[in-house]
N, C-alpha and C positions, 0 to 999 in steps of 0.2 A: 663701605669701608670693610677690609678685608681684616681678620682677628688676624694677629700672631702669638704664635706660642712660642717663647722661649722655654730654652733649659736652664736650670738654675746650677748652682755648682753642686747642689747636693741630689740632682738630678728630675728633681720636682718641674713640672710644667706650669710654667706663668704663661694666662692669656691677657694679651694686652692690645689697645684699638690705639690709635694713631691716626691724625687726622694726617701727618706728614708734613705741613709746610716747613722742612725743614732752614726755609731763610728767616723765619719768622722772627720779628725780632725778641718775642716773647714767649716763653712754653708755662703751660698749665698740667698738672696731675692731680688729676681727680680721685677721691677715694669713693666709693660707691656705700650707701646705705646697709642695713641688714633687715632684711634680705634681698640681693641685688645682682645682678648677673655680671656687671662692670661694665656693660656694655656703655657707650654714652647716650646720656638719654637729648631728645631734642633740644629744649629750652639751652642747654648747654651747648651744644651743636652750633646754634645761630649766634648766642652771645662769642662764641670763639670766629665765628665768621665775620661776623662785626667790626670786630676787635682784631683781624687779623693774624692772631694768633694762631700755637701749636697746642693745641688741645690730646692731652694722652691721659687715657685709663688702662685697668687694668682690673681685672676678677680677684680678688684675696682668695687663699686656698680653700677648697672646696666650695666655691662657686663658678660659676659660667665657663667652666673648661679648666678650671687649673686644679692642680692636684691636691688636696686636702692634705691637710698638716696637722694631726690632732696636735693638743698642748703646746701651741704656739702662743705667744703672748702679744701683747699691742705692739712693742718693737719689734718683731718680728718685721713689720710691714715695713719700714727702715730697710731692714737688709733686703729684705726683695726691691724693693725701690732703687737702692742702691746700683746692684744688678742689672736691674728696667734702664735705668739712665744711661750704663756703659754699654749697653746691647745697641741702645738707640743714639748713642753719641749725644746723650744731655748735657749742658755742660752745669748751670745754674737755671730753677727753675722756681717756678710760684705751687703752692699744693693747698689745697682745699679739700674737704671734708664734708658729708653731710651726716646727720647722725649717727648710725653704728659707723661711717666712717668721719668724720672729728677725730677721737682719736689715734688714727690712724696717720692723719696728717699731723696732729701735734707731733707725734712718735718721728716722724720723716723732720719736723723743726727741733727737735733737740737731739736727737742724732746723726743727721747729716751736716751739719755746721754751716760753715757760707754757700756752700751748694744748694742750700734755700732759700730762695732772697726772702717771700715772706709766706703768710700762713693761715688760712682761714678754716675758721671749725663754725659750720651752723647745725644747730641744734645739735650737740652734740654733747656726750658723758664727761660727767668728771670722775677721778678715779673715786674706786669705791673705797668709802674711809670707814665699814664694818659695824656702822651706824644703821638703825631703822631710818634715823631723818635721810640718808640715802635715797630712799626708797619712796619718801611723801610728793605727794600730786601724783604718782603716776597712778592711770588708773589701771593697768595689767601688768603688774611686777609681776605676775607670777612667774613667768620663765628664765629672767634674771633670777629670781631667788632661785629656787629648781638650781641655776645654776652654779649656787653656791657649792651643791653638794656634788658637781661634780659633771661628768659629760655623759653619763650614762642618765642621769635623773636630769637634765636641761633635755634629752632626747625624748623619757618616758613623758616630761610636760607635753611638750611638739606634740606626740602622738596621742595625747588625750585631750589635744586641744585643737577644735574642728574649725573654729572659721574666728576671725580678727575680733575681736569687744570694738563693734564702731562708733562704742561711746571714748574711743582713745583721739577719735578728728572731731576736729569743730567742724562748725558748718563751713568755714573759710578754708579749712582741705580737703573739705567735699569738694567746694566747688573748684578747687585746686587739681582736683584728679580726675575731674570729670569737663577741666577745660587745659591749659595750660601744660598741666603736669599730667596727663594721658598718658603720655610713655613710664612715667616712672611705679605707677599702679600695676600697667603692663608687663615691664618689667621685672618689679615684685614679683605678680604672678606666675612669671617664667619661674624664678629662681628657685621658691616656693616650690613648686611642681618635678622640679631636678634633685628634689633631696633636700636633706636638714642638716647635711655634714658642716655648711658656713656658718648656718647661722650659731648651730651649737658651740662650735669655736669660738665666732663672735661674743658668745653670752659668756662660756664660762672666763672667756681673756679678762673680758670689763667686769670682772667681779675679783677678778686675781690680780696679784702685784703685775704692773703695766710694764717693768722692765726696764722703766726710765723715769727720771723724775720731772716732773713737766716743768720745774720752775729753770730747769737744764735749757728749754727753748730760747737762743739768743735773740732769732730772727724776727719781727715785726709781728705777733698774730692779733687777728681781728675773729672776735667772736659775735657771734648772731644769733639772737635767740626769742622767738616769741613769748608775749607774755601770758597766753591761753594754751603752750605747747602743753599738754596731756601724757607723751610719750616719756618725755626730757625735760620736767619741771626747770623752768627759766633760773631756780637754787643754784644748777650744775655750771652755768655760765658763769655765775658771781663768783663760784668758787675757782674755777678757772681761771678768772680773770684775776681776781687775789692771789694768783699762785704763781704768774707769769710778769716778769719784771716791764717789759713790752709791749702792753695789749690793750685794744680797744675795743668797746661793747657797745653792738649797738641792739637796742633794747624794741621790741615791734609787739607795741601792747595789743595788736588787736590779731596777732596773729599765731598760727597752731602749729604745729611740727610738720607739715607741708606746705601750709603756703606762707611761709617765714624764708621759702627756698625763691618768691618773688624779690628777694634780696642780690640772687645770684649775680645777675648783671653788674650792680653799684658794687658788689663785691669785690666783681673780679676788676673792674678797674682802681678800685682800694690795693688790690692785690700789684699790680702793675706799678706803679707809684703810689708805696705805704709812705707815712711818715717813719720821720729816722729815730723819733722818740713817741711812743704814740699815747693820744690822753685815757682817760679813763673810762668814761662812758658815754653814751648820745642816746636819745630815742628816735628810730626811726619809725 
């Protein structure tokens, strides 16, 4: 699959992957993790071939080829989305999320209106309501905090901080990234390796006003979240899911901030045909 780059109207370069089936009768936009190249990773790949589907990503600024955007906010990714779809002839589509990207796709369900039929966020942030409780279960806030103060001091964390706390994965996303979810580790470590411009962005956006108010999302969303997540304490779902007039949670007690993305597949076909009113909770 060959990248493209778009121009945006402000001249900024969106790189976006396209699997193409354009007869398909269903399209998917993926929002990519932080830190993540946009590229699509495999597991994702197959469920879209399955499903024959239109599977479309795309890099957030300052990741995997697109131009950095300091001081952009979560909506922001809205207006570029916006863009991605008239470029690609999108007409109505499905969008999903995985951690730093979640809300990303919320952003895409309460600002692009019917052009999103529905909306999946796993493991994924609620906004920051300037609370410590914020902050509890994770076990490495430090670089969200850091980013409180700004994109100079989320940067100086990055560079004072050498290798991941792998007390943040269970053993279920060990074995998640070392069978299954291989590329998304990979991945990682591409993006990682290309600079710190995304993710600093990413960090300080999710601690600053998001731009939009989530309870704004008309369209269908299904939240997913493990109940051992370490990254994204499973708090952040509940509170998402309380803030969203539309949404279903499904709750995966034994599982971590990666292999809670063994979810993906039932996702995406939740996503495909959501309910018109959806309930409140499930464990899966």
């Amino acid at each position: 699959m060959t990248p493209i780059d778009l121009t945006l109207a402000d001249g900024r370069a969106l790189r976006v992957h396209d699997t193409g089936e354009r007869d398909a009768a269903h399209t998917l936009l993926w929002h990519h993790g932080s830190p993540q190249t946009g590229a699509p990773l495999a597991p994702l790949l197959d469920a879209a071939r399955e499903r024959r589907i239109r599977l479309v990503s795309y890099a957030r600024p300052g990741y995997g080829g697109s131009t950095p955007h300091p001081g952009r906010d979560v909506a922001a990714a809205a207006r570029d989305v916006a863009q991605l779809a008239d470029a690609l002839g999108l007409g109505r589509f499905a969008t999903m999320g995985a951690s730093g990207g979640g809300p990303h796709a919320l952003a895409c369900a309460a600002l692009l209106g019917d052009r999103v039929t529905a909306a999946a966020c796993l493991a994924g942030l609620a906004p920051y309501d300037g609370t410590a409780g914020w902050f509890a279960g994770m076990v490495a806030p430090a670089g969200l905090r850091a980013a409180l103060r700004g994109g100079r001091a989320a940067r100086a964390r990055l560079a004072a901080t050498e290798e991941l706390d792998e007390a943040s994965f269970t053993a279920a996303d060990w074995a998640a990234l070392a069978g299954p979810w291989s590329s998304l580790g990979a991945d990682a470590g591409a993006a990682a390796a290309a600079g710190t411009d995304g993710l600093v962005d990413d960090d300080v956006a999710f601690v600053a006003p998001w731009g939009f108010g989530v309870p704004d999302a008309e369209a269908p969303v299904l939240l997913v979240h493990g109940g051992e997540d370490r990254v994204v304490p499973p708090a952040h779902a509940e509170r998402l899911r309380d803030a969203l007039a539309h949404a279903e949670l499904w709750q995966r007690p034994r599982d971590g901030h990666v292999s809670v993305l063994d979810a993906c597949p039932s996702a995406i076909d939740w996503l495909l045909s959501p309910p018109a009113r959806s309930s409140r909770g499930r464990s899966a």
